[in-house]
Biopython code that builds the backbone (N, CA, C, O; Angstrom):
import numpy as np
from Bio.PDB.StructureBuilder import StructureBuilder

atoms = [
    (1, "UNK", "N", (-61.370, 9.637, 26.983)),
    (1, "UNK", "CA", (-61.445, 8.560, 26.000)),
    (1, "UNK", "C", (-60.567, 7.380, 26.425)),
    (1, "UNK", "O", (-60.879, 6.216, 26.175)),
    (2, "UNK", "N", (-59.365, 7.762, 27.130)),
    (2, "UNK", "CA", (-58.781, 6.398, 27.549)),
    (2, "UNK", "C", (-58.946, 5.719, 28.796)),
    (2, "UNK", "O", (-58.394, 4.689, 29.181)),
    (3, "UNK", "N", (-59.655, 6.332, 29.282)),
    (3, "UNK", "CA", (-59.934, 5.916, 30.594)),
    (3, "UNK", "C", (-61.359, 4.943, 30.025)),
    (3, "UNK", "O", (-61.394, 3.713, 30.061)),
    (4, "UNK", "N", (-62.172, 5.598, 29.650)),
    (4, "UNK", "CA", (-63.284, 4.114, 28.671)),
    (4, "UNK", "C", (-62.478, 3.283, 27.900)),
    (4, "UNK", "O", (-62.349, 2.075, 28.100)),
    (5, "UNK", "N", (-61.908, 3.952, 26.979)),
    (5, "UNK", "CA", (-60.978, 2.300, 26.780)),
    (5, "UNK", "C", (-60.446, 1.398, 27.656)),
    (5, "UNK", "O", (-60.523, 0.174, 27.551)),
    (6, "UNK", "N", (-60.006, 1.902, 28.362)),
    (6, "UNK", "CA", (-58.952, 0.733, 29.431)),
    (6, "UNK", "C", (-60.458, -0.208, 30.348)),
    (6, "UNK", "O", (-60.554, -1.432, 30.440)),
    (7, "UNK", "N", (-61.283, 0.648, 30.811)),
    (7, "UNK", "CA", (-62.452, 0.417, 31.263)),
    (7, "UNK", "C", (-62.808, -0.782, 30.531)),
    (7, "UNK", "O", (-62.568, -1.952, 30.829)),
    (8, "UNK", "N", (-63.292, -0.405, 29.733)),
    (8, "UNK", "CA", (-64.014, -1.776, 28.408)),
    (8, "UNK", "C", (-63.049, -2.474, 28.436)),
    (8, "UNK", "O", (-63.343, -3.523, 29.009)),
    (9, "UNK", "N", (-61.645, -2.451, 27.996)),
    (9, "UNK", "CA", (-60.902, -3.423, 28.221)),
    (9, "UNK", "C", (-60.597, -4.309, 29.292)),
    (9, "UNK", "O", (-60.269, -5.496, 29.325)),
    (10, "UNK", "N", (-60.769, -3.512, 30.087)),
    (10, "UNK", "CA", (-61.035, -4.069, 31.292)),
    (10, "UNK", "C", (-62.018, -5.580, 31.725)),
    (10, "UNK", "O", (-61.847, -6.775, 31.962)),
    (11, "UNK", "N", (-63.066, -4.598, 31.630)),
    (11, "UNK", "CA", (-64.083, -5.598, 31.903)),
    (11, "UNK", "C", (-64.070, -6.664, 30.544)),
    (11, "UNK", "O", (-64.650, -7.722, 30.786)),
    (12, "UNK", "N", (-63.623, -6.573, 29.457)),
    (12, "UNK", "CA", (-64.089, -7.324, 28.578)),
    (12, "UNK", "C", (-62.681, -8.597, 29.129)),
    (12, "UNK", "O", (-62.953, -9.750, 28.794)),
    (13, "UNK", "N", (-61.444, -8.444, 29.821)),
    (13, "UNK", "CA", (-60.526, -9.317, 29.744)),
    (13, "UNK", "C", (-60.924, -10.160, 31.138)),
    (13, "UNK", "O", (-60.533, -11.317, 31.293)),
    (14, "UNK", "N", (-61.873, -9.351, 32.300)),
    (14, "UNK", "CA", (-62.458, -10.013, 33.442)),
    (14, "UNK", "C", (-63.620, -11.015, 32.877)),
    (14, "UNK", "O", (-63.928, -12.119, 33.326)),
    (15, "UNK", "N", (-64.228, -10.247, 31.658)),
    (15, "UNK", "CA", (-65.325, -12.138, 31.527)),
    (15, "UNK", "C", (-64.175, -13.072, 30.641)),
    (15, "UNK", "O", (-63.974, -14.213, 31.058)),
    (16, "UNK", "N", (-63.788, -12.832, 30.021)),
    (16, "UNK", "CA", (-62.691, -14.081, 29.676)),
    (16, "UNK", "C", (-62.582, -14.665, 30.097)),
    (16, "UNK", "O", (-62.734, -15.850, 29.800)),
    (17, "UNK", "N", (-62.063, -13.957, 31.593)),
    (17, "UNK", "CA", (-61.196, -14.990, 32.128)),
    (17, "UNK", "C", (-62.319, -15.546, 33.787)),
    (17, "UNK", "O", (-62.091, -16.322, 34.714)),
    (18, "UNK", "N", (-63.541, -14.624, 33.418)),
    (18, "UNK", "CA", (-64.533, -15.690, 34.244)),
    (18, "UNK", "C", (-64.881, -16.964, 33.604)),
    (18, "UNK", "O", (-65.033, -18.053, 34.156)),
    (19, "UNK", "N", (-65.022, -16.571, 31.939)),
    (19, "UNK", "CA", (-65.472, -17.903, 31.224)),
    (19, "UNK", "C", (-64.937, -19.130, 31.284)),
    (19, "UNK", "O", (-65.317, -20.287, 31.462)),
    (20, "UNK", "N", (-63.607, -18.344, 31.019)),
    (20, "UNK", "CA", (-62.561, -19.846, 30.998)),
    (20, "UNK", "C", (-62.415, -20.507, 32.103)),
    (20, "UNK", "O", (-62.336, -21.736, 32.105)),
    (21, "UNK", "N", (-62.335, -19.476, 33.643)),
    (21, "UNK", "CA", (-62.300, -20.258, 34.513)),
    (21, "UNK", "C", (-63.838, -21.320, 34.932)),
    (21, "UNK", "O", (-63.761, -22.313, 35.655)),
    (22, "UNK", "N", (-64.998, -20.878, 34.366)),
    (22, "UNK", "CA", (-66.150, -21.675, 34.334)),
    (22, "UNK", "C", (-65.920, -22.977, 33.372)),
    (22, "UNK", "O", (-66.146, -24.156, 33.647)),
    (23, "UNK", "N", (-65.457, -22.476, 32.288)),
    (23, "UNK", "CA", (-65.373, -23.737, 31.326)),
    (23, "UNK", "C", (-64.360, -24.763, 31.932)),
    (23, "UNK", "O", (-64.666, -25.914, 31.623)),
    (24, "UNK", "N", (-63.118, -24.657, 32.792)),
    (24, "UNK", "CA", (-62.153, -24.929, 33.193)),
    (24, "UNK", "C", (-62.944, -26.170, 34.314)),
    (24, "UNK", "O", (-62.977, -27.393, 34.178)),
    (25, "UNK", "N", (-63.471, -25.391, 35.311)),
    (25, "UNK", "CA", (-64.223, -26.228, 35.911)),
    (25, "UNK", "C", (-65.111, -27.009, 35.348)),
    (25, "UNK", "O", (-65.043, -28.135, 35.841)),
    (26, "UNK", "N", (-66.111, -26.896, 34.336)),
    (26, "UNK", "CA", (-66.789, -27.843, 33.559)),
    (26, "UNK", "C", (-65.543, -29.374, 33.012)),
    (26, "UNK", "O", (-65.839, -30.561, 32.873)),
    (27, "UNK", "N", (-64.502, -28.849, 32.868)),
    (27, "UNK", "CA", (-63.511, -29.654, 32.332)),
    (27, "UNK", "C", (-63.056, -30.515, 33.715)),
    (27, "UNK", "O", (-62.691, -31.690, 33.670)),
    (28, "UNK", "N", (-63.109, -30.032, 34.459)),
    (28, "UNK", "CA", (-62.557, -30.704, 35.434)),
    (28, "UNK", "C", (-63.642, -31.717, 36.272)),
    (28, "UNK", "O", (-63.419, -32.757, 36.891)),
    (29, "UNK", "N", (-64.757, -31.064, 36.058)),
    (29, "UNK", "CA", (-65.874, -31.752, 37.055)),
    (29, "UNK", "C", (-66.028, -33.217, 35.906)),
    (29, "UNK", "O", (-66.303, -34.333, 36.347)),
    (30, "UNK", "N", (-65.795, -32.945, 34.420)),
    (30, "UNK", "CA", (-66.191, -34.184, 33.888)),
    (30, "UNK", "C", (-64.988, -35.241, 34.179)),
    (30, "UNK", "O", (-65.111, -36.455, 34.338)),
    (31, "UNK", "N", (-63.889, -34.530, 34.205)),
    (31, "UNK", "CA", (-62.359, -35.475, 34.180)),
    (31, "UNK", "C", (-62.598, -36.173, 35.897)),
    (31, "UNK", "O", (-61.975, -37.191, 36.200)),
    (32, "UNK", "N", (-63.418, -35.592, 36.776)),
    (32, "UNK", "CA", (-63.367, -36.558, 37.742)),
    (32, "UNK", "C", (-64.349, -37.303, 37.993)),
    (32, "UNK", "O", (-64.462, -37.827, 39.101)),
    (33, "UNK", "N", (-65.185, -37.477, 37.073)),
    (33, "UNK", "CA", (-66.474, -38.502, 36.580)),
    (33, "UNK", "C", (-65.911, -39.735, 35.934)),
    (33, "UNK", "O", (-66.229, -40.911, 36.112)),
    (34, "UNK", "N", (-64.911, -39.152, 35.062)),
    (34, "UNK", "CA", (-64.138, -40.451, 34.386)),
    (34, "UNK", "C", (-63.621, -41.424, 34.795)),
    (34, "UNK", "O", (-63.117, -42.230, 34.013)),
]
sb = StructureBuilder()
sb.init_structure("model")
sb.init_model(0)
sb.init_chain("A")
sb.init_seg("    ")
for serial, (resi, resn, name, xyz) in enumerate(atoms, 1):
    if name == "N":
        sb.init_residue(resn, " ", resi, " ")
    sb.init_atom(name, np.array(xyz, "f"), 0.0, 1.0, " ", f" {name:<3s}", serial, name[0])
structure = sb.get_structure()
């Protein structure tokens, strides 16, 4: 049971922090349009 937890936790804190780093770049690609 904790080994699926940490698992899911896992992966659920790796798209986070794919998202943000996608959104991050969206932020940045517009700030050098400006």
């Amino acid at each position: 049971m904790v080994t699926a937890y940490w698992l899911l936790v896992t992966g659920y804190w790796l798209l986070i922090t794919a998202y943000c780093l996608l959104v991050t770049d969206h932020c940045s690609l517009k700030r050098t349009q400006y």
